[in-house]
N, C-alpha and C positions, 0 to 999 in steps of 0.2 A: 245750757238747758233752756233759758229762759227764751233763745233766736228758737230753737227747737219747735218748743210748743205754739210759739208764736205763729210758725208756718204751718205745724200740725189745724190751729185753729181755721187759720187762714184758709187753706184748702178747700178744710170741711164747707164750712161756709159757701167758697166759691164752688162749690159743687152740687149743695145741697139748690143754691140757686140758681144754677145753668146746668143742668146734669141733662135736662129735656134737649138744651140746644146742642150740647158736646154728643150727646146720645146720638142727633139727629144727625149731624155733623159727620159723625164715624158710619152710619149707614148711608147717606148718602156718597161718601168717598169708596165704600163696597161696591155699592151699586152702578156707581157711575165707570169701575173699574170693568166690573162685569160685561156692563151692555156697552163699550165703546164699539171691541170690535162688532158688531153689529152695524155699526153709525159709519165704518170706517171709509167704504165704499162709495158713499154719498157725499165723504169730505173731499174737496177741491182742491189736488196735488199738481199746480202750475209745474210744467219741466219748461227750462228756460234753455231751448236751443239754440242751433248757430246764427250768430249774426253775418248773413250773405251782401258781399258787393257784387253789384251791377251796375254797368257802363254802359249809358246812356242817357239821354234827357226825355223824360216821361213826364206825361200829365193822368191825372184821373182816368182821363175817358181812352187814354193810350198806353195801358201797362202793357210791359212783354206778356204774353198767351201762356210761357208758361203758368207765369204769376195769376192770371186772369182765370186758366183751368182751375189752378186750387181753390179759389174762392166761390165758381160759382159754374152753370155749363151751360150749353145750348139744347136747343132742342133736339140735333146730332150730337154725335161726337164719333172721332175718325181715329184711326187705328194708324201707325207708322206706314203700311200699305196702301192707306188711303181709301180703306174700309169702311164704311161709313154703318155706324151704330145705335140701337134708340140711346137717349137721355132724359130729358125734359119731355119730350114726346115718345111715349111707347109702338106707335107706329107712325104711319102715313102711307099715302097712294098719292097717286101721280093722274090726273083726270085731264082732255081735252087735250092729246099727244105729248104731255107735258108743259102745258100754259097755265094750269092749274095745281098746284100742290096742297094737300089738306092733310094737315097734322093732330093727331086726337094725345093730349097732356095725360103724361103717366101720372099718380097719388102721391106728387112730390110737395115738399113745402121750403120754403123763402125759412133764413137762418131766424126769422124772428115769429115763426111760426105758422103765419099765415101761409094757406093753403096756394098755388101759382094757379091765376086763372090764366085763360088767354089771351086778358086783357092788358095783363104783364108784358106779354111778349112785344118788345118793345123795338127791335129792327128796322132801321131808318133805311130805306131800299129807293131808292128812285125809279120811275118807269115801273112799278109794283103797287097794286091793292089790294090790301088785306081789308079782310070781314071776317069777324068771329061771331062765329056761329053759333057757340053757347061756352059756358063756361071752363070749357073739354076740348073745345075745336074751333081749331082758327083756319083760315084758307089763304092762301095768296095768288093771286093771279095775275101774270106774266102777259105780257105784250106777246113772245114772240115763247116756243117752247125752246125749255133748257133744262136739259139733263141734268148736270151738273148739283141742283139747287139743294137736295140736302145737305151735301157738304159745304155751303154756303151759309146752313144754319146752324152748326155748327158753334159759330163763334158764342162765346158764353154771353149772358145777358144780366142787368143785373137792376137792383132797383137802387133808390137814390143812396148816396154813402156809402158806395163799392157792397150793398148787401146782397151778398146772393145767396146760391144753394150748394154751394159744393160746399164739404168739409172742413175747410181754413175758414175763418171770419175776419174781419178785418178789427183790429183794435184800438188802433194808433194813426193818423197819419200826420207826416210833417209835410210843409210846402215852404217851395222856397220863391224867389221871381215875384212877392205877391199874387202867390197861388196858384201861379202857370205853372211851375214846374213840381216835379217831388224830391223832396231829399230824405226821404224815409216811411218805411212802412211798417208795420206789424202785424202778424195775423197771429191767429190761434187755433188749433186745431179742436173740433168740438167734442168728434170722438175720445182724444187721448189727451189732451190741456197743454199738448207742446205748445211752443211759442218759436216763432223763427221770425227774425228781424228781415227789410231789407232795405240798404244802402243805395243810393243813385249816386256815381260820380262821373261828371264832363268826358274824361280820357284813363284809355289806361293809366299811363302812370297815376294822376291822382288815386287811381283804385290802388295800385300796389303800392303806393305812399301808406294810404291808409291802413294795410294789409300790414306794413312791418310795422305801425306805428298800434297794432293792437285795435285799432279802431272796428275793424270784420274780422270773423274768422276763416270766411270762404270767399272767392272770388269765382264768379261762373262764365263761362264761352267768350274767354280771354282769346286775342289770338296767337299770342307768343306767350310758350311752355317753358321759356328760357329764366331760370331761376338759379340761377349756379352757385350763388353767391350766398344762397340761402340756409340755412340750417334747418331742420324739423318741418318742412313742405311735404307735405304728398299734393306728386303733381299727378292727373288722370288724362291723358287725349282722346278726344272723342270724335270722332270719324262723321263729317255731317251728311248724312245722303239728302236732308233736305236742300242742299245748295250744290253749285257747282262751279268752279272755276272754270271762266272759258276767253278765247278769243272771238267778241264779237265784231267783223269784219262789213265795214259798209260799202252793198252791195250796187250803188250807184257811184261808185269812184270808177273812175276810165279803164283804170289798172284791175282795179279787184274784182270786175264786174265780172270777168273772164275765171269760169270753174275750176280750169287748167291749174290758175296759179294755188288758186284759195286751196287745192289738194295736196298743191306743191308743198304749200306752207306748212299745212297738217300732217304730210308724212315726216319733215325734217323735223321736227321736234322729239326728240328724247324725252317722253312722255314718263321713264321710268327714272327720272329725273328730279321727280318731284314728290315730295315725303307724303300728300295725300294717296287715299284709293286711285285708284283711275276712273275716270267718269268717261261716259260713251254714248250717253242720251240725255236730252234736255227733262226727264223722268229719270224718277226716281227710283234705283237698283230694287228695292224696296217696295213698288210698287206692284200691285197688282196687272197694271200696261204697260210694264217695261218690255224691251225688248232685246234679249243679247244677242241676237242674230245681225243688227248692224255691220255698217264698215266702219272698223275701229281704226282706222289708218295707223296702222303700226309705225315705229321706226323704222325708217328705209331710205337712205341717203340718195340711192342711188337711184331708186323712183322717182322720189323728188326731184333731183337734176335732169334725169326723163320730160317729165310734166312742165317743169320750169324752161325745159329749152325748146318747147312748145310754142313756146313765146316769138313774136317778132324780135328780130335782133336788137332792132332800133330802142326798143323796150328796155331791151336788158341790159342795155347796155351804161342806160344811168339811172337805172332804178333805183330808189329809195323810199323807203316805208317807215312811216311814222308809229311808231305804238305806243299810245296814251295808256296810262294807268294812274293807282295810287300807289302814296310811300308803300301802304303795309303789302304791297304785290311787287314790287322793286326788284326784287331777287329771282322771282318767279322770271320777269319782263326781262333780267341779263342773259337767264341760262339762254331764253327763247331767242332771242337775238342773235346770242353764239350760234344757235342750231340756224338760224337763215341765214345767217353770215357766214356761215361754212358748205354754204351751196351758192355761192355767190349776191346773197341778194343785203346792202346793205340796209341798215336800220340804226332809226333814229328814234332814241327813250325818252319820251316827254311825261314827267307825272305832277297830278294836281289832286287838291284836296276832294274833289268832286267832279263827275261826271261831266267831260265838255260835250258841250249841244253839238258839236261838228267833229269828223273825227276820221281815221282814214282803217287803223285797226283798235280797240279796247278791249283792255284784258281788264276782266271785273269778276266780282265775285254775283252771282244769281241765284236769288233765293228760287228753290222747285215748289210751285203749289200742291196741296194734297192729292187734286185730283186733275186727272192725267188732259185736262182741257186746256191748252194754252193757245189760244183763241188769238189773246190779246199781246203776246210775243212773238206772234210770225206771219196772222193775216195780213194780207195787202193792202185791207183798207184800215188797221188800225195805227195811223200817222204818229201818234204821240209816244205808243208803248214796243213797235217795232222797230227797234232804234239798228238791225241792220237793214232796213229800207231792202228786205226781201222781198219782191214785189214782179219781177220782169221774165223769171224764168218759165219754162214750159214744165217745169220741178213747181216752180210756186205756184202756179195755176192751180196745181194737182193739191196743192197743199191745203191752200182755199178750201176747196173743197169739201178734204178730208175734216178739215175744223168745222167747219159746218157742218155737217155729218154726225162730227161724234159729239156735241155739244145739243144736238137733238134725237139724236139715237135713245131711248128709256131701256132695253135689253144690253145685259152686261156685257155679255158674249160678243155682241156684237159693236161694241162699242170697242172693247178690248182691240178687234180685228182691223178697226179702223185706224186706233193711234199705235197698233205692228207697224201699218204701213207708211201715217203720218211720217214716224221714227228713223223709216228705212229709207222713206223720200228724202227726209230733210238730209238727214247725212251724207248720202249720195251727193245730194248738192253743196254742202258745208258751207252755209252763210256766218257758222260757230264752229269753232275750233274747242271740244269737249275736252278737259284738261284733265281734271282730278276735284275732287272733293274734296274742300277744306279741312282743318282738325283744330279744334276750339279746344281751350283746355280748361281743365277745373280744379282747382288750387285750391289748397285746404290745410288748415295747420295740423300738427299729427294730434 
């Protein structure tokens, strides 16, 4: 009885003197129950998404494009067709036959708010002068006119610290080399608080090291799909129309120089051979200037041996062709071998980890640019980037031309009309042998 009263006492007391705060106490835990969901909206729910590897060595100022779109955009931006669309700039006109481009900034703002003048716009262009005009419009003016130049601005831009204005932010970055290189990145989505990580590593296999070892969850535009061995993988192949696999054949060799053979060559290959698309223009399927009206040199043995016995005898008779490549094209360079080897013409496989400066045939993988001008892969005077030294025929002359033409042409229509024909030239003459388009894969744990 006596513990009894003692806690009876006790209470009262502690009640009589905190009764205001226990009071306050209980209405404030009401209260605060009540109005959360109100508050709820405004709380910051990080989702912590996949951690992506990618394979290659990047610096700041060199991420993959795709990485680069998320974070931030250009003044363009281009559509798989190579459609080109406002961004950063709501419109522009083309002034002085196209030596002058003037871009007026749509009401966008930089992730850390400030408004993008076009004092921003910060494209390192050589043989080009910009003046901005006011804080809305900027101008660049060209030496010579080129079409092409919206999709040129395109590329995203950004300000210092990878900040820009697309969607993802950046939030993280690791560097490894003493800062040359990157071995990691973070972004975060602003809309929705995802978060997705991503990994650089040297070579594939380091990636698929890393991949079983838990380190990523995804691997992206791998070029081998081969996981056999794997348990719980969803693998996905993705068909690249921006690139194409080709034989590119140099056009000042004794032997090659003669169209006869280089037709010869393109019919005997067993194009349905090979696990890509088929590819059939140095443009992209995809493209707004494509052309399927081409000569696709089908498989045809016995054309081939036609064409091939076109040839002087003396010729034929100790012919050997060299075709360079790389390891990850190996298999590609046997089949095609087997197919000129079974029209007589022997061949020798040399592969190197990189492009050799001299070369007699190269089978390489070629990335296609957005927009249908390739100026710089098949004019006669561009010595460094026309690595078949296309230059001699009464085909190339025409070709000339035609890239001049549509690199100043400003009408779509008729720009289209020009690279029909560029297309139908080029093939006619086959300085490349159009293979098939590559299939990257994308690897992902279930």
């Amino acid at each position: 009885m006596k513990n009894i009263r003692f806690w009876i006492r006790f209470f009262t007391t502690f009640w009589k003197k905190f009764k205001l705060l226990l009071l306050l106490g209980v209405f404030l835990g009401i209260a605060f129950f009540l109005v959360l969901p109100l508050f709820k909206p405004l709380l910051i729910n990080f989702q912590e998404g996949n951690r992506i590897g990618i394979v290659g060595r990047y610096s700041i100022e060199e991420l993959p494009l795709e990485i680069q779109s998320k974070i931030s955009q250009g003044l363009t931006s281009i559509d798989e067709g190579g459609n080109v669309h406002p961004a950063l700039a709501s419109n522009w006109e083309a002034k002085d036959e196209g030596k002058e481009w003037v871009f007026f900034l749509s009401d966008k703002k930089w992730q850390d708010g400030l408004q993008i003048k076009a004092t921003d716009i910060n494209y390192k262009f050589s043989d080009v002068s910009v003046e901005v005009i006011d804080d809305r419009t900027i101008k660049f003016t060209l030496k010579e006119p080129f079409s092409p130049f919206p999709s040129i601005v395109s590329r995203p831009i950004f300000k210092r610290g990878l900040l820009g204005a697309g969607d993802w932010k950046v939030v993280k970055i690791n560097s490894i080399s003493g800062g040359r290189y990157l071995e990691s990145l973070k972004l975060i989505n602003t809309k929705t608080n995802r978060i997705e990580s991503y990994k650089f590593f040297p070579t594939e296999d380091v990636a698929k090291t890393a991949l079983k070892l838990g380190e990523v969850d995804d691997l992206e535009n791998m070029s081998s799909g081969e996981f056999k061995d794997w348990n719980n993988l969803s693998i996905q192949a993705n068909s690249r129309e921006d690139m194409y696999v080709g034989l590119f054949i140099n056009n000042e060799d004794p032997i090659l120089s003669d169209k006869s053979l280089r037709q010869a060559l393109a019919y005997a290959i067993n194009k349905s051979s090979f696990s890509g698309e088929r590819a059939i223009s140095p443009i992209s399927p995809l493209s707004w200037a494509f052309n399927p009206q081409v000569k696709q040199y089908p498989y045809n043995v016995s054309r081939a041996k036609e064409l091939y016995e076109t040839l002087p005898k003396e010729q034929r008779k100790d012919m050997t062709l060299k075709l360079e490549t790389t390891p990850a094209l190996l298999d590609t360079a046997e089949k095609i071998k087997n197919n000129w080897e079974n029209i007589g013409i022997k061949t020798q496989i040399q592969t190197s980890g990189s492009p050799p400066e001299d070369f007699q045939i190269l089978l390489a993988i070629q990335s296609i640019p957005p927009d249908p001008d390739q100026y710089s892969f098949w004019h006669s005077t561009q010595i460094a980037t026309n690595i078949t030294r296309y230059k001699t025929s009464k085909e190339s002359q025409r070709i000339d031309k035609l890239l001049e033409d549509g690199r100043k042409t400003l009408d779509l229509e008729e720009r289209k009309k020009i690279y029909m024909d560029f297309q139908r030239f080029l093939l006619e003459d086959s300085p490349v042998i159009f293979l098939y388009h590559p299939i990257t894969y994308s690897i992902s744990r279930k």
